[in-house]
C-alpha positions in Angstrom: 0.0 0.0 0.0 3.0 2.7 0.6 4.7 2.0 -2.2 1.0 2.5 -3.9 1.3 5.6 -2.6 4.3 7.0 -3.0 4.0 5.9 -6.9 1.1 8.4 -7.5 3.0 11.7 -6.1 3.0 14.3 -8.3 6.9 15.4 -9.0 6.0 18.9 -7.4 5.3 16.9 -4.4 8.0 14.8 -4.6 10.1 17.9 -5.1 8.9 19.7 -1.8 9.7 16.6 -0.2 13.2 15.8 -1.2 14.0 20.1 -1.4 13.5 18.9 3.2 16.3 16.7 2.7 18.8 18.8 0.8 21.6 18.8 4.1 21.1 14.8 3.7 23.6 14.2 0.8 23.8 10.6 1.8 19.8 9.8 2.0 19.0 11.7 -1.1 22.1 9.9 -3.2 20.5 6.9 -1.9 17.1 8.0 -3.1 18.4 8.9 -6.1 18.7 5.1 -7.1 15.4 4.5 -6.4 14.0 4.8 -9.9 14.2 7.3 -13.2 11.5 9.7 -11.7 13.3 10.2 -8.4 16.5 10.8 -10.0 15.3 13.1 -12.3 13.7 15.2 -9.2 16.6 14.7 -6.8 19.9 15.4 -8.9 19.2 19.4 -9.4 18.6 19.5 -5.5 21.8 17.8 -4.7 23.7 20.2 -7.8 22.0 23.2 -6.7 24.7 23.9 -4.3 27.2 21.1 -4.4 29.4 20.1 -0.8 31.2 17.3 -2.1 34.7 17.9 -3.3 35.7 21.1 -6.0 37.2 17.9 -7.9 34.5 16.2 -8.5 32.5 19.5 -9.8 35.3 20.5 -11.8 35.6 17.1 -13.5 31.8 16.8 -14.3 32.2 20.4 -15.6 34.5 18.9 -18.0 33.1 15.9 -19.1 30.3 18.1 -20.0 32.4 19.7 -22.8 32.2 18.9 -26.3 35.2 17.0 -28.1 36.7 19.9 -29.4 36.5 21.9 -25.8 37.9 19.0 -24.2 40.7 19.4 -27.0 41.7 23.0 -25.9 42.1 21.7 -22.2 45.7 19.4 -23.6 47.0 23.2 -23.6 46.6 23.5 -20.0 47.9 20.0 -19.4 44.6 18.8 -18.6 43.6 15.6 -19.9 40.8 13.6 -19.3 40.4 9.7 -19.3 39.3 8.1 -22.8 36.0 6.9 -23.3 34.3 8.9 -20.4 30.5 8.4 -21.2 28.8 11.9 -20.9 26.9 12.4 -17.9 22.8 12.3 -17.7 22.1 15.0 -16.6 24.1 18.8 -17.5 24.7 18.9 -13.5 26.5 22.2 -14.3 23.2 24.1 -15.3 21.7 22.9 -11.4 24.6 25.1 -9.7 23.6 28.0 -7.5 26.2 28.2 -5.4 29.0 25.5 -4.1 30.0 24.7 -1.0 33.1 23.6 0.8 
């Protein structure tokens, strides 16, 4: 019956719900796994104003980049693992603010 329940929440609920949740990085990753609707609702809360580690924002900025942007980082010295599938979601466009 709760999972009945929980099925038929609109995604503006759903939204309100996991928005309580944001300083629970842990429970909402977990969430996140649930299924395609949750993770569609949860991964702008958790990359509106990322905690984890610059490195892992500044990576997923990257991977992000088209082939020939990722081409001007070799300049820099930056190179980026082959075959990197791009991500899901364009985490980048979530970002409000990040925190350390």
């Amino acid at each position: 019956m709760t999972s009945f329940v929980i099925t038929r929440l609109s995604n503006e609920v759903l939204f309100e719900i996991f928005k309580c949740l944001n300083s629970y990085y842990k429970t909402l990753f977990s969430c996140l796994l649930v299924n395609r609707k949750w993770c569609r609702i949860i991964v702008p809360i958790l990359w509106r104003a990322p905690c984890f580690k610059y490195r892992r924002v500044i990576r997923m900025c990257f991977l992000e980049l088209n082939a020939d942007e990722q081409a001007l980082l070799v300049l820099f010295k930056i190179n980026l693992p082959e075959n990197n599938p791009m991500p899901l979601f364009e985490h980048v466009s979530f970002i409000i603010s990040v925190n350390n």
